[in-house]
C-alpha positions in Angstrom: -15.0 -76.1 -40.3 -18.5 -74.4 -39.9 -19.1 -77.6 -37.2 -16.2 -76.8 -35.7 -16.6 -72.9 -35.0 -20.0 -73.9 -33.3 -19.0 -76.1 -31.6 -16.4 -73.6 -29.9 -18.9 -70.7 -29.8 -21.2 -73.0 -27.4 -18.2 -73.8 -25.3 -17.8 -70.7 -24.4 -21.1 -70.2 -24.1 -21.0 -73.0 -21.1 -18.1 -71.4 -19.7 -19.7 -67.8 -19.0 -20.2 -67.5 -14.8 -23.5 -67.5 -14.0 -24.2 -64.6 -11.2 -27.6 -65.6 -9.1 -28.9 -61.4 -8.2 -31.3 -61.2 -5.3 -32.2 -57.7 -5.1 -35.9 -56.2 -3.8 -36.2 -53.8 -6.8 -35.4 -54.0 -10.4 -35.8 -52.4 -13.4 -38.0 -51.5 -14.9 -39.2 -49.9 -11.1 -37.1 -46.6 -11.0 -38.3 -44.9 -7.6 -35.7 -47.3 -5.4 -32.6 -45.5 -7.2 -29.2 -46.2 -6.7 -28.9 -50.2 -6.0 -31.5 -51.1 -8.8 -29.4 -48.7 -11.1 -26.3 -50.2 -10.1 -26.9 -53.5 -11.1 -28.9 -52.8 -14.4 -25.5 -50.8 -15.4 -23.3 -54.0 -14.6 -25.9 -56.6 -17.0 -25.0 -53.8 -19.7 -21.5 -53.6 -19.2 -20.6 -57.5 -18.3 -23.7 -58.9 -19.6 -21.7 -60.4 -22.7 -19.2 -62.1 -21.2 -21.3 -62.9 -17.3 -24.9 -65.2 -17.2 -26.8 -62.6 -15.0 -30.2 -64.3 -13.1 -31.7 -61.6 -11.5 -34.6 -62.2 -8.5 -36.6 -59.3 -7.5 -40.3 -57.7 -6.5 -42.8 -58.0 -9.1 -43.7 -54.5 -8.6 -41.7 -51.0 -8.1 -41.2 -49.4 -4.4 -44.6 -48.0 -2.6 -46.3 -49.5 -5.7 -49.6 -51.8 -5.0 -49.8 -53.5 -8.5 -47.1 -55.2 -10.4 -45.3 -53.9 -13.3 -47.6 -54.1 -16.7 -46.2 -56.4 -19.2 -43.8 -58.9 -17.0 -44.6 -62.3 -16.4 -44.9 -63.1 -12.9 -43.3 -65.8 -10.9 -41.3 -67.2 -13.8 -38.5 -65.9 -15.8 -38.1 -63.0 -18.2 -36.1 -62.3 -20.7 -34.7 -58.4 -19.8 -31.9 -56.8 -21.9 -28.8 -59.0 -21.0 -30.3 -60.9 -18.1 -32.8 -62.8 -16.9 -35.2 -61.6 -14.3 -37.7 -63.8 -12.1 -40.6 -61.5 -11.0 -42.2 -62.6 -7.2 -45.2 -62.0 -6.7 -46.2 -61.3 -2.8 -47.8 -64.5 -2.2 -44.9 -66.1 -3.2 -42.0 -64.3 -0.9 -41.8 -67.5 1.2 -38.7 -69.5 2.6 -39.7 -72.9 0.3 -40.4 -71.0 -3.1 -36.8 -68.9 -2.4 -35.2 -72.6 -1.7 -36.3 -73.9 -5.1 -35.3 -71.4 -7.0 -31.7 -71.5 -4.9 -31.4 -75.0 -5.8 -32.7 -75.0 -9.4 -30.8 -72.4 -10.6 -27.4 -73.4 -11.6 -25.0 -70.3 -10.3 -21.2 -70.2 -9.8 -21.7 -66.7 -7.3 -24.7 -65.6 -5.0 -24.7 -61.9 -5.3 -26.7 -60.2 -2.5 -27.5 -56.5 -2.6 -28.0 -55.9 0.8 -27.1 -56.4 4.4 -30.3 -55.7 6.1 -33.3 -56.9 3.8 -34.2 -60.0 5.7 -35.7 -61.8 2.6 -33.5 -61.0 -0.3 -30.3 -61.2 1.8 -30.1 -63.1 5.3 -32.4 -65.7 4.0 -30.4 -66.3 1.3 -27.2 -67.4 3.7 -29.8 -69.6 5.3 -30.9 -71.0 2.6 -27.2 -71.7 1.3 -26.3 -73.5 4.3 -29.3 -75.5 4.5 -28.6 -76.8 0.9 -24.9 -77.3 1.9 -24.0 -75.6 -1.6 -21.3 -73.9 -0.1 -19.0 -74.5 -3.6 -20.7 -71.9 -4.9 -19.4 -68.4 -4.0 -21.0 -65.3 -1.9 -20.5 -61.3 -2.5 -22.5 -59.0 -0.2 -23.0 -55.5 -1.4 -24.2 -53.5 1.1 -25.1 -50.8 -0.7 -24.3 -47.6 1.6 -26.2 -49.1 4.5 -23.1 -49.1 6.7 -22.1 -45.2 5.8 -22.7 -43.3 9.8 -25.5 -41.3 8.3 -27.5 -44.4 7.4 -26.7 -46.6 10.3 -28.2 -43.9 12.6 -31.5 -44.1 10.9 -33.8 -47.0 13.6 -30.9 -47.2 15.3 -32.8 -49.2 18.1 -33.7 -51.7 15.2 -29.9 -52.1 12.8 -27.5 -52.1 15.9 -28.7 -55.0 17.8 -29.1 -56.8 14.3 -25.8 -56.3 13.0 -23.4 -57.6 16.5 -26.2 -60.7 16.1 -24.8 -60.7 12.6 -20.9 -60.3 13.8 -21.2 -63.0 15.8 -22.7 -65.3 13.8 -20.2 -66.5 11.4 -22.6 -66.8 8.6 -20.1 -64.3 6.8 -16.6 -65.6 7.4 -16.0 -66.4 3.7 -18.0 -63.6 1.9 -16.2 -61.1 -0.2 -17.9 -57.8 0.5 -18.4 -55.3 -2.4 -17.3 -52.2 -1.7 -17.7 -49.3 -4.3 -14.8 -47.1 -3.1 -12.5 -46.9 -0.1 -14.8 -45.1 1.7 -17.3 -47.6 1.5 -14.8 -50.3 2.3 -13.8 -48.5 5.4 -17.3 -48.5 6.7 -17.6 -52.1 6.1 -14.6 -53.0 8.0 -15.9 -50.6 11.3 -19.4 -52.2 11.0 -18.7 -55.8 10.3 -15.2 -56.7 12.2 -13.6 -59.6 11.6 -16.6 -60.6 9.6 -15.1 -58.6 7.0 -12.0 -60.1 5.8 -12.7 -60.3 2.2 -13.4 -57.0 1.2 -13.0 -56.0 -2.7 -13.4 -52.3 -4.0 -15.1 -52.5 -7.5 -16.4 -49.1 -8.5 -20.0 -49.0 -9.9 -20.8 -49.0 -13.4 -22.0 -46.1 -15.1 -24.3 -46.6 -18.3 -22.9 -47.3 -21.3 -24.3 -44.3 -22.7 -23.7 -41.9 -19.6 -21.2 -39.7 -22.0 -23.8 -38.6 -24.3 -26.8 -36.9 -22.0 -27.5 -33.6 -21.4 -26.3 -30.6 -23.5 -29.8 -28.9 -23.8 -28.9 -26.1 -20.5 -30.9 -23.7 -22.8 -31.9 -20.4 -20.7 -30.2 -21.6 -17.5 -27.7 -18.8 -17.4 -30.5 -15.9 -18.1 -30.4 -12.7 -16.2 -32.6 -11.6 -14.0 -34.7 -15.0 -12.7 -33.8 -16.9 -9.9 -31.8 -19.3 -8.9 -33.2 -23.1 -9.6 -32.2 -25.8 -7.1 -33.2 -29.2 -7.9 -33.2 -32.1 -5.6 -33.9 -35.5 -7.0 -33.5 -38.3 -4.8 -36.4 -40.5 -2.5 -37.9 -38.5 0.1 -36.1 -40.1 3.0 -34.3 -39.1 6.3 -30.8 -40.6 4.7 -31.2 -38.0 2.0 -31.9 -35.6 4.1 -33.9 -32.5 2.5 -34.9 -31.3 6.1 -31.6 -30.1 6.1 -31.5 -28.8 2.7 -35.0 -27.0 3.7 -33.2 -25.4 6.8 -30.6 -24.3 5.3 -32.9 -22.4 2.7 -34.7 -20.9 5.5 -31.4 -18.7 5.5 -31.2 -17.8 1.9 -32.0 -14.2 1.2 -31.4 -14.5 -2.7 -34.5 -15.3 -4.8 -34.4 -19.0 -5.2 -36.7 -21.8 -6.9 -36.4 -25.3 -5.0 -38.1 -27.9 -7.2 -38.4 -31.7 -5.6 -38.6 -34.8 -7.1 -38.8 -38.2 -5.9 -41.0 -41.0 -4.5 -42.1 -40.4 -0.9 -40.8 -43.0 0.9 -41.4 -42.1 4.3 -44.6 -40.1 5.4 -43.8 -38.8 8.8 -40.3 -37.0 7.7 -42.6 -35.7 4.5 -44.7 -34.0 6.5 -41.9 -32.7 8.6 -40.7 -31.5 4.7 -43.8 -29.7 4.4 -44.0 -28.2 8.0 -40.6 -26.5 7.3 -42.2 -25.7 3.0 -44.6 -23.5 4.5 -42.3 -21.6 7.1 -39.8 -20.8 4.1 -39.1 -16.8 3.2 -40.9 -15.1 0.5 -38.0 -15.0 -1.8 -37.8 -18.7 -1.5 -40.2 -21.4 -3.2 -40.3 -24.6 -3.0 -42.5 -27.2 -5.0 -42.7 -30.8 -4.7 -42.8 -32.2 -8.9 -43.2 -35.7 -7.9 -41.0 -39.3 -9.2 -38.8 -39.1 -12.0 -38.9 -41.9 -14.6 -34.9 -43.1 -15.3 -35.2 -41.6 -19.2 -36.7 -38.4 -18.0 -33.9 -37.7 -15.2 -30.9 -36.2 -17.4 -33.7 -33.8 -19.3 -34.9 -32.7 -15.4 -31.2 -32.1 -14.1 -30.8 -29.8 -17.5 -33.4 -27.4 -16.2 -31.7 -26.6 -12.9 -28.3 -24.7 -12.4 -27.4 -26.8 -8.8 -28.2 -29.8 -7.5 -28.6 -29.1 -3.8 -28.4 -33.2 -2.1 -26.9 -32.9 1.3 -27.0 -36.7 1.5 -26.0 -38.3 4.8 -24.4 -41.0 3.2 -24.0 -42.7 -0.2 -22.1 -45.7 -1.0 -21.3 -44.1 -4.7 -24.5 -41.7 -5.5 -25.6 -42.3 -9.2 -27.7 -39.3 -8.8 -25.0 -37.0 -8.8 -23.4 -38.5 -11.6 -26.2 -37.8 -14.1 -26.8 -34.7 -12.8 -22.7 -34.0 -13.7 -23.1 -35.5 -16.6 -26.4 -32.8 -17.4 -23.9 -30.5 -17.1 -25.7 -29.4 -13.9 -23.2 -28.9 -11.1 -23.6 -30.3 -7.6 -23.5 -29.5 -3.9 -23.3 -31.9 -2.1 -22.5 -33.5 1.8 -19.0 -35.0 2.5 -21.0 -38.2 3.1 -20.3 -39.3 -0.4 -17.1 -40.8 -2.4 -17.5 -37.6 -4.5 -14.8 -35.2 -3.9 -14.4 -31.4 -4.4 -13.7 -29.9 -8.1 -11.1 -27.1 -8.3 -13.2 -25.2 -10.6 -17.0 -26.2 -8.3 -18.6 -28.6 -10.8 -18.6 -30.6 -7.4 -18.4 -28.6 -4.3 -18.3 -30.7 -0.9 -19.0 -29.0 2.2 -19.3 -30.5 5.8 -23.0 -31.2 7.4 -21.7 -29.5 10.1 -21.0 -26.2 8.2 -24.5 -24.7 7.6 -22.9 -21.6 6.9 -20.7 -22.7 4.7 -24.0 -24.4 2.8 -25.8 -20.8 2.7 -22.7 -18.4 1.6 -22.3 -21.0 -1.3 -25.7 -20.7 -2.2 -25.9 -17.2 -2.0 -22.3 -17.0 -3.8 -24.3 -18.9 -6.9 -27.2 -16.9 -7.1 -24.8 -13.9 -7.5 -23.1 -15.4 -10.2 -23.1 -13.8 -13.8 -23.5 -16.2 -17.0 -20.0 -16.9 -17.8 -19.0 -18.2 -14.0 -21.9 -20.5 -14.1 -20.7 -21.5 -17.7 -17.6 -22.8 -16.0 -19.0 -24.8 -13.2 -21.3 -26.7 -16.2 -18.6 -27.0 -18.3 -16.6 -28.4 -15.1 -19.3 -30.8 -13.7 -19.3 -32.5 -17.5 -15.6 -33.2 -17.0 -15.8 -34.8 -13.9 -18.9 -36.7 -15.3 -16.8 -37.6 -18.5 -13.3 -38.8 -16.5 -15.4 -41.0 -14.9 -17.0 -42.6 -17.6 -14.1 -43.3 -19.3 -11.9 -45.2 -16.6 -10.1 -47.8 -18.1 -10.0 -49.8 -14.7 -13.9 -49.7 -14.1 -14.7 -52.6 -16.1 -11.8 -54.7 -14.8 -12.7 -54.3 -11.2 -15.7 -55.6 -11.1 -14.8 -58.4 -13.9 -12.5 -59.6 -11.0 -15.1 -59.3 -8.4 -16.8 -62.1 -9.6 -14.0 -63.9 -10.7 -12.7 -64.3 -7.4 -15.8 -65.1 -5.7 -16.4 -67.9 -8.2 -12.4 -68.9 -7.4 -11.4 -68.6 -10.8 -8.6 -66.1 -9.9 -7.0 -65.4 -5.9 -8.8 -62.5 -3.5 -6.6 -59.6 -3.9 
C-alpha cells in the first residue's frame, strides 16, 4: 500500500505545469516594484500545485554588484520556485537558447512587451527552436496604459506597429490584470491581440494581517504627512504631485521614498523641492526594503501617487492594507470608495487634487478614523476574492491547452 501511495504522489508530481518566467528583476531585488512583486505573489499562491522556473538579473535595478548569497548563472532554490541568476556576461542570444531548450516547460511566461532581452528574444528564440507545442502568455505589465506609452514616445511607437505587423504574436494569450488593462492591450496591439485573458494579480498570502500600528497619526495639532512610495520615474509622476503642493496652504510633510530611476526628471523633483512654500516640506527618505513598506505606509495619513498609469498598482494595495488611505490618478484599476479610503480624481483636475488635500488636513481625528478604517476594507475585500486564485489557475491552463481560451 505504502508503494502504492508513492508511486501516486510522484505522478502527480510529473503532472504539475512547468511555467518557464523570464522577467529582468526578481526577488529578492525590491526597487523594480510592481512586476517582480507580481510574480513572487503567484509562486506563493500556485507554487504548490504549478513548477515555477524563474530567469532573471543577478542583481537588483540601478545596482552594480549582484545580490549576496545567490549562486550565479545556475539555479537556485527560492521559496516555491526555482530561479536562474545571469550574470551580465552572460545576457547573450546562445546562453538564453540553451537554457530555452534545456529547460523542460509546458508555458513561456513573459513579463514584458518592450524589454528586448527577456521578452522579444524569447519569441525568437522559440521559433528558432521550432518548439512552438509549448504555449506563450505576454504580460505586459502596464506598459501599454496612455500615460506609459507616452514616455520616449519616438522610441515605443515605431517598435510596437513593427511588432503588429510581425505576426510573432498571433497565438499569444496576453495577460491582462483587469479590463482596463485588457482594453489598452487591444488599442495597442490590434489584431495581434486576440487572446486576451484577465487574471487579476495575486496579493500575498499574508496581505490581511499588516499594518494596525497608526499610533499618533490622528494627533492634533502637527501636520499633515503625505507619503509617496513608488520609483522616481516620469510614469509615476511626482512632478505633478510636487506642483500640485506648490498650491497647498495647509501645513504639510511630504516624505519620498523610492529608487531613483531616472536622474534628469530627479533633478527636475528637486528644482520644483526647493521652490515649495514654507508651510510645505518635502524630504527625499530613500528605497524601501519589501518587509519595511507596510511599517512606512503606517506613519503617513495619505498616500499622495498621481500615477499616470498602472496595470494593477501593488503599492496602493499595501498602503490600504496599512490602513493608510490613498489618492490617487484615474490611471489605475482602483476605483473611488464611498467613504475616501480610495479617492480617484482626474490628472486633469489639479484643483480638485488641492481642495482634497486641503479638505484632509482640516480633518478632526474621528473623520480620518473612517477613511483608515475604510481603506482596510477595500484592502481586505480584495484579499479575500474567491475568484483570484481561479483566474490565474486558468491562465496557465489554457496556455498549456489543457482547458479551451475563454
Amino acid at each position: 500500500m505504502g508503494g502504492s501511495v508513492r508511486w501516486l504522489c510522484i505522478v502527480k508530481m510529473k503532472d504539475k505545469l512547468k511555467i518557464l518566467t523570464f522577467i529582468r528583476w526578481y526577488l529578492p531585488g525590491y526597487k523594480s516594484g510592481g512586476p517582480a512583486r507580481t510574480v513572487s505573489n503567484m509562486v506563493d499562491r500556485l507554487g504548490s500545485e504549478l513548477e515555477f522556473r524563474i530567469v532573471t538579473t543577478d542583481r537588483d535595478m540601478l545596482d552594480d554588484n549582484p545580490y549576496p548569497g545567490v549562486r550565479v548563472d545556475t539555479w537556485n532554490r527560492l521559496g516555491q520556485a526555482h530561479v536562474y541568476y545571469k550574470s551580465p556576461e552572460n545576457r547573450t542570444s546562445r546562453v538564453f537558447t540553451k537554457l530555452v531548450s534545456e529547460t523542460p516547460h509546458d508555458v513561456l511566461y513573459l513579463n514584458s512587451f518592450f524589454d528586448f532581452t527577456y521578452s522579444l528574444q524569447l519569441l525568437w528564440i522559440r521559433q528558432k527552436l521550432r518548439t512552438l507545442d509549448s504555449g506563450v502568455v505576454i504580460a505586459p505589465r502596464g506598459e501599454f496604459s496612455p500615460g506609459a506609452l507616452e514616455i520616449k514616445r519616438w522610441k515605443k511607437e515605431p517598435f510596437r506597429w513593427l511588432m503588429r505587423f510581425s505576426r510573432m504574436y498571433r497565438n499569444v494569450i496576453w495577460h491582462a490584470s483587469s479590463e482596463h488593462e485588457a482594453q489598452d492591450i487591444q488599442h495597442a496591439m490590434g489584431g495581434e491581440s486576440n487572446h486576451i485573458y484577465i487574471a487579476p494579480n495575486l496579493p500575498p498570502s499574508n496581505a490581511e494581517s499588516g499594518g494596525d500600528n497608526k499610533s499618533g497619526v490622528n494627533s492634533p495639532g502637527r501636520p499633515l504627512k503625505l507619503v509617496f512610495l513608488s520609483r522616481i520615474s516620469p510614469k509615476k509622476n511626482l512632478t505633478f504631485a510636487l506642483q500640485i503642493l506648490k498650491r497647498i496652504k495647509a501645513s504639510v510633510v511630504f516624505d519620498i521614498y523610492g529608487p531613483v530611476d531616472d536622474e534628469p526628471y530627479w533633478r527636475d523633483c528637486r528644482a520644483i523641492i526647493k521652490k515649495l512654500p514654507r508651510n510645505v516640506q518635502a524630504h527625499y527618505k530613500g528605497s524601501v526594503p519589501h518587509d519595511r513598506v507596510s511599517s512606512t505606509f503606517s506613519m503617513y495619513d495619505l498616500f499622495f501617487f498621481p500615477t499616470r498609469g498602472e496595470n494593477f498598482g501593488h503599492v496602493i494595495l499595501e498602503s490600504l492594507a496599512a490602513k493608510t488611505p490613498v489618492l490617487i490618478s484615474d490611471k489605475t484599476p482602483w476605483t473611488e470608495d464611498e467613504k475616501s479610503g480610495c479617492k480617484v480624481i482626474s490628472l486633469s483636475d489639479l484643483n480638485g487634487y488641492s481642495s482634497y488635500i486641503e479638505a484632509f488636513a482640516r480633518m478632526d481625528g474621528a473623520a480620518r478614523s473612517v477613511r483608515m478604517a475604510a481603506a482596510r476594507q477595500i484592502a481586505d475585500a480584495f484579499v479575500q476574492r474567491e475568484d483570484l486564485i481561479e483566474k490565474n489557475r486558468r491562465l496557465f491552463n489554457m496556455a498549456a491547452g489543457k482547458v479551451p481560451f475563454s
